[in-house]
C-alpha positions in Angstrom: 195.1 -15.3 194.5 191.8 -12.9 195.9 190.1 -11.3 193.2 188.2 -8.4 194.4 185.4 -6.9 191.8 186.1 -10.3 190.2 183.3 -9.1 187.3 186.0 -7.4 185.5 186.7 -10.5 184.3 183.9 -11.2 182.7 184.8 -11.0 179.2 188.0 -13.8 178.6 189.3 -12.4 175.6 190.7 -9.0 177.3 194.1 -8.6 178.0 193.2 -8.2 182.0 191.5 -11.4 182.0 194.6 -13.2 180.1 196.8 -11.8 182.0 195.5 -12.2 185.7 195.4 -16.4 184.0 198.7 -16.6 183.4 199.8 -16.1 186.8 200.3 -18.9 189.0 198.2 -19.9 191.3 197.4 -23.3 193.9 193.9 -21.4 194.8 191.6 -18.6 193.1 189.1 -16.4 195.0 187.0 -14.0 193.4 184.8 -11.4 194.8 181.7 -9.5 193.7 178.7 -8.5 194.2 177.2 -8.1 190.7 179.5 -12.0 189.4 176.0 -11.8 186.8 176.0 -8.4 184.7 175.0 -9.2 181.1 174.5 -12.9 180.5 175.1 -16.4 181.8 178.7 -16.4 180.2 179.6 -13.8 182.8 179.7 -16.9 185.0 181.5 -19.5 183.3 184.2 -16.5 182.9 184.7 -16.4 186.7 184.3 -19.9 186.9 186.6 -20.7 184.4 189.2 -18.5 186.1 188.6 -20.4 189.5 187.9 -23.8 188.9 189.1 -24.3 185.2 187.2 -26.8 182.9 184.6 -26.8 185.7 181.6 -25.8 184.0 183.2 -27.4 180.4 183.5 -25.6 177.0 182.0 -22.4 176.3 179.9 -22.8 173.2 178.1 -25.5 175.2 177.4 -23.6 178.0 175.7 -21.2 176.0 174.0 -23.7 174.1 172.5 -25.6 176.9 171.6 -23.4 179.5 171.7 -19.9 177.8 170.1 -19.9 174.2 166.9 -21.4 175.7 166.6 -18.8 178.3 167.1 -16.2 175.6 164.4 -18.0 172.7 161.9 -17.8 175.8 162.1 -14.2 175.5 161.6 -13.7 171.9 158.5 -12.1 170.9 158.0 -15.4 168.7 158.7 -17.5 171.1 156.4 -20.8 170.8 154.4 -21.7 173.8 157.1 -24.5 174.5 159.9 -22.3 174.4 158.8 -19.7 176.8 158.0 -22.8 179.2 160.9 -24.4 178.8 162.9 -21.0 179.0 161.2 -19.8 182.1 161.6 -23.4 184.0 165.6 -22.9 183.1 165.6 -19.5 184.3 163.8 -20.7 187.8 164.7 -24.0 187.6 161.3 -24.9 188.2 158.9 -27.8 188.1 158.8 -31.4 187.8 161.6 -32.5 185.2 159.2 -34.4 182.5 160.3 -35.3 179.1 158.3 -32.5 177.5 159.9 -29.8 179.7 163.3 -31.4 179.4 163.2 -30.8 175.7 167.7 -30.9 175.0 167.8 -32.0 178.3 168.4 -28.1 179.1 166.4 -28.6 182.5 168.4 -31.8 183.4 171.4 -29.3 182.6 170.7 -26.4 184.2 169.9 -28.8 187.0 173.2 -30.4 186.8 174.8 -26.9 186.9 173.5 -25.6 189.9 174.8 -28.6 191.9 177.8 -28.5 190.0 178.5 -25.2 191.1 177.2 -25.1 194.7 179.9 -25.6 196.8 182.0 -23.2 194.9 179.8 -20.6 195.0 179.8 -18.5 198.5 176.3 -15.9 198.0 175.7 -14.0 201.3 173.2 -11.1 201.2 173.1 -7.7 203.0 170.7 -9.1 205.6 172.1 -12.1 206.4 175.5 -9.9 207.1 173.9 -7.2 209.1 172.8 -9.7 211.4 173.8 -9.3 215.1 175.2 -12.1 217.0 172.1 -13.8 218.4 171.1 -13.8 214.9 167.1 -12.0 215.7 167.8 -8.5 215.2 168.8 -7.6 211.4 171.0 -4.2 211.6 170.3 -3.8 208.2 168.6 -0.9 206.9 166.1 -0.1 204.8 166.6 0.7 201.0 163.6 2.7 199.3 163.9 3.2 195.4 161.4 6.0 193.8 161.7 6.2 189.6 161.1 9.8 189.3 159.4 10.0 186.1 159.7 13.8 184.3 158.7 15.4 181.3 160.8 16.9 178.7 161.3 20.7 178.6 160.1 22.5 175.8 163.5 22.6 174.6 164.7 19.4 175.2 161.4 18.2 173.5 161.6 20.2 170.4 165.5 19.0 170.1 164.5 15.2 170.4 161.9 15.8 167.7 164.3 17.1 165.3 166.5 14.6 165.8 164.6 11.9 165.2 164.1 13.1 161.7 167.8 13.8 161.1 169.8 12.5 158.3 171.9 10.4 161.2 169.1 8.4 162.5 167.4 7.9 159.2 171.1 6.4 158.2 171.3 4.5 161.3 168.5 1.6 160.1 171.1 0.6 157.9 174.1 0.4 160.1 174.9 0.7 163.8 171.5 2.5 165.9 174.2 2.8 169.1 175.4 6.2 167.9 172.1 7.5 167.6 170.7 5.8 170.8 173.9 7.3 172.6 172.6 10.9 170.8 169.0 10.4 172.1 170.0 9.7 175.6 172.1 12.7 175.6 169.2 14.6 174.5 167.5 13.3 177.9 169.5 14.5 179.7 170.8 18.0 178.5 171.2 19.2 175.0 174.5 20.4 175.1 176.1 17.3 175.7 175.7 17.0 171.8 179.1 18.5 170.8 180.3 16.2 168.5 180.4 18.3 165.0 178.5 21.3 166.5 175.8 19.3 167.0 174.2 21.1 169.4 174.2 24.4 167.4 173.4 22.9 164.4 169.8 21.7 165.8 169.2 24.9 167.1 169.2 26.3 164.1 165.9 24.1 163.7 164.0 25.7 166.5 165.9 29.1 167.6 168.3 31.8 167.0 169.3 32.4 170.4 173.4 32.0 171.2 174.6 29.5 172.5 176.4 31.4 175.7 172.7 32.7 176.7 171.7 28.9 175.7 174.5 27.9 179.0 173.0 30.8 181.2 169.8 28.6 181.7 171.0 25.4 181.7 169.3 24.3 184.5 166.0 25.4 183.0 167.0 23.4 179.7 167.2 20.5 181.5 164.6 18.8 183.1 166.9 16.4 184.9 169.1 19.3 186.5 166.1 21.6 187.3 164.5 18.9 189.4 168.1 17.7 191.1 168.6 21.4 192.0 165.3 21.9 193.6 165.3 18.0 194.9 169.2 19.4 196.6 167.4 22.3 198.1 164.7 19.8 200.2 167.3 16.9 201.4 170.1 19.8 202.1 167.6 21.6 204.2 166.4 18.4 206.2 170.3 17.4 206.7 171.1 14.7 204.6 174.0 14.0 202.7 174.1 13.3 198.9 175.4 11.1 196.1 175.0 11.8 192.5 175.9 9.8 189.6 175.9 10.3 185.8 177.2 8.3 183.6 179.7 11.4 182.1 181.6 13.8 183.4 180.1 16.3 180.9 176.7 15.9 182.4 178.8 16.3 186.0 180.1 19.5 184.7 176.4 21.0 183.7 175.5 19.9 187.5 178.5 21.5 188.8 177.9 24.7 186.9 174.7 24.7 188.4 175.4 24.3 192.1 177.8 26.8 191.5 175.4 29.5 190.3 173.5 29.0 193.5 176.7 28.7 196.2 176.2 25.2 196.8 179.3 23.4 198.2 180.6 19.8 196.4 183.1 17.6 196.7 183.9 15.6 193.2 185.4 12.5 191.8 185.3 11.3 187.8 188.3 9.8 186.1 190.6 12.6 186.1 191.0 12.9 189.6 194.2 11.4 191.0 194.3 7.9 193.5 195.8 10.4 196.0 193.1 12.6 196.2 190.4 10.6 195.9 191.3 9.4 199.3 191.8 12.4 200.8 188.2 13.6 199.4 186.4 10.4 200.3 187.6 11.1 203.4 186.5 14.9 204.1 183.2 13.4 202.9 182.8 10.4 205.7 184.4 12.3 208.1 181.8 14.9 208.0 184.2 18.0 207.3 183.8 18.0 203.4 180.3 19.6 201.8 177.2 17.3 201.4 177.2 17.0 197.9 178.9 14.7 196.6 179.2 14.1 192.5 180.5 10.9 190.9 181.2 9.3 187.4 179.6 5.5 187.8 182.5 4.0 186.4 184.7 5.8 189.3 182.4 6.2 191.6 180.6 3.0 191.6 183.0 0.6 192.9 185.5 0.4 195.7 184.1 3.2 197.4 182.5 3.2 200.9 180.1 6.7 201.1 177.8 5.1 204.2 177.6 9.2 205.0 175.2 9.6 202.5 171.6 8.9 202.8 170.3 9.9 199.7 171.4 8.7 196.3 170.5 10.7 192.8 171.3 8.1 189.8 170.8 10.9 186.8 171.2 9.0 184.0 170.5 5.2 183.6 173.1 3.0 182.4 172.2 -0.1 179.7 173.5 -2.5 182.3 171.6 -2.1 185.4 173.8 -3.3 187.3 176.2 -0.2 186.7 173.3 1.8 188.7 173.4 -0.9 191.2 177.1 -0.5 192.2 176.6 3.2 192.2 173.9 3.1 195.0 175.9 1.0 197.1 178.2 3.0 198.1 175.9 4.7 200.2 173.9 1.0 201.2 176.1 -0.9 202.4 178.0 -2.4 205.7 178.1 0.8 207.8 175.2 2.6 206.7 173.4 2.9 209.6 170.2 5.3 208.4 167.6 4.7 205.7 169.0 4.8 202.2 166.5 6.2 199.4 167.5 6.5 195.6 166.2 8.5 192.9 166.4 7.1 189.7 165.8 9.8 187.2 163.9 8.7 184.3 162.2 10.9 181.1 158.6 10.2 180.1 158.0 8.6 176.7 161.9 8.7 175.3 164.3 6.0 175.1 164.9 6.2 178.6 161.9 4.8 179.4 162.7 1.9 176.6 165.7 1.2 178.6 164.1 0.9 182.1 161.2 -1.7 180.8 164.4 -3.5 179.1 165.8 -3.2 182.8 162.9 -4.7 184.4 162.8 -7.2 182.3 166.0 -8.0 182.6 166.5 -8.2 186.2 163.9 -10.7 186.5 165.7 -13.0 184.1 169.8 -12.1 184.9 170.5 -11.2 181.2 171.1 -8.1 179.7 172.9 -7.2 176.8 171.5 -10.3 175.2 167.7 -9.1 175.4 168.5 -6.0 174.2 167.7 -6.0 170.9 168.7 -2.7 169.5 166.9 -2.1 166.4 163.2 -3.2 168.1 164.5 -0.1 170.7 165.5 2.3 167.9 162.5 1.2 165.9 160.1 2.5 169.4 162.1 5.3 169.5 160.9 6.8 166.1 157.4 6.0 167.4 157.2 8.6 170.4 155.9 11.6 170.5 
């Protein structure tokens, strides 16, 4: 059995993962290039479903090689902890009996050589690489965080929301709903729909309608305003583009505003059939579709082979970075023969920004969800201005 975009898999208890276990197989390959996306268990998952019993039992997985990793990173972490967390992490150092506190180095140790020769990892420019093995084909991939400010609007909305009845609720339950509200905020104000939202904060700072509030959407949205003048540059200079959000809401506010301005775009989000999205992937390689192209990440980010574009837009960041990163290589990847460069949109002093540090931070130590802590990121948010 070959596994492609093996990370699916990640999470045991879904019925996908049960089920793809219950068939029979003599040999299991999986494939991916994100097998790490929120924590170390992501591995034994696809381990387990390989090479069963491998890496052992779960809980001790976690407990040997992930929980000191994760107390590292605590803000009261003891000096001992973050060293003995960061040596797991790098695997790195001499072994003594003071780093080897649990014998977590000796394990993680033990792990990697465990693992080895089951685990294939080939990067871009070791594939790109012609056959006398000098000259990389690979090319180059520049990323630029485009930092912008709130409108006046979209500032004024994120104020009163902070002081609303749901987020003052929210210390006491679930922050998600609110942190989901906030980023929405970020990225246009009427993407808060859910009870009339949207109107009912307007009432706080205007009496305007809300069909004149649509006929400036762009202008509303700092994100949008900049894409549409960012579209006019790279269309102009001949390049070919991707952008993701992480709705299809957000999509249709974009949409709307290429529209207004007769710009041509081809589209794919969740409601577009298998048999079409071939044919439009397609019309886009092939050249004869329009240069725009706007995607969903959790469509457009995987399977998908875009090496026409050049330029990649990432609107809205996702809590697992590595949902952005399978959304920019569609465009970078085997085929692309021109410089790729992405544009990660990001708003200044919101919980975007939160987010990003939280990404940062947890690229450098391959786990996510598990560092983000979501009341110390609620508990920031009430603190910007």
């Amino acid at each position: 059995m070959i596994l492609d975009e093996g990370h699916l898999i990640k999470n045991p208890s879904t019925q996908r993962a049960k089920s793809l276990l219950e068939i029979p197989a003599a040999h299991r390959i999986v494939i991916s290039g994100t097998p790490i996306q929120n924590n170390l268990r992501d591995l034994w998952a696809l381990f387990n479903f390989c090479c069963p019993e491998l890496l052992g039992d779960n809980k001790v997985f976690k407990e040997k090689c992930e929980n000191p990793i994760l107390r590292g990173n605590e803000k009261k972490a003891s000096d001992e902890e973050k060293r003995v967390g960061s040596d797991v992490a790098k695997c790195r150092g001499p072994i003594t009996l003071e780093k080897a506190m649990l014998n977590h180095i000796v394990y993680f140790l033990e792990l990697r050589e465990c693992i080895q020769p089951f685990f294939l990892r080939r990067l871009k420019s070791e594939v790109f690489r012609e056959d006398d093995g000098e000259v990389a084909k690979l090319s180059k991939k520049s990323e630029l965080i485009v930092w912008l400010r709130l409108t006046d609007c979209q500032r004024q909305f994120y104020k009163v929301f902070l002081n609303s009845e749901m987020v003052r609720s929210s210390f006491d339950c679930s922050q998600l709903p609110a942190l989901t509200n906030l980023k929405k905020i970020c990225d246009h104000p009427l993407l808060l729909t859910k009870g009339g939202m949207a109107e009912k904060l307007l009432m706080h700072i205007a009496n305007g309608e809300r069909d004149k509030f649509q006929e400036t959407s762009d202008r509303i949205s700092c994100k949008i305003s900049f894409t549409m003048s960012l579209l006019d540059k790279l269309i102009r200079d001949g390049h070919s583009v991707l952008i993701f959000s992480q709705t299809r809401k957000m999509l249709d506010l974009i949409q709307a505003s290429l529209l207004s301005r007769g710009r041509e775009y081809l589209r794919i989000d969740g409601s577009t059939k298998a048999s079409d999205r071939i044919k439009i992937v397609n019309n886009f390689q092939e050249g004869t579709g329009a240069p725009i192209f706007l995607l969903t990440s959790q469509v457009g980010g995987q399977g998908l082979t875009l090496t026409r574009a050049d330029r990649v837009i990432v609107v809205d960041p996702a809590w697992n970075p590595s949902t952005d990163n399978q959304s920019v290589d569609r465009a970078y990847r085997i085929g692309q023969m021109k410089d790729v460069i992405v544009f990660r949109l990001m708003t200044c002093g919101t919980i975007e920004e939160k987010i990003y540090r939280k990404q940062v931070l947890c690229r450098s130590t391959i786990l996510w969800s598990q560092l983000v802590k979501w009341k110390d990121i609620f508990g920031a948010c009430m603190q910007l201005r």
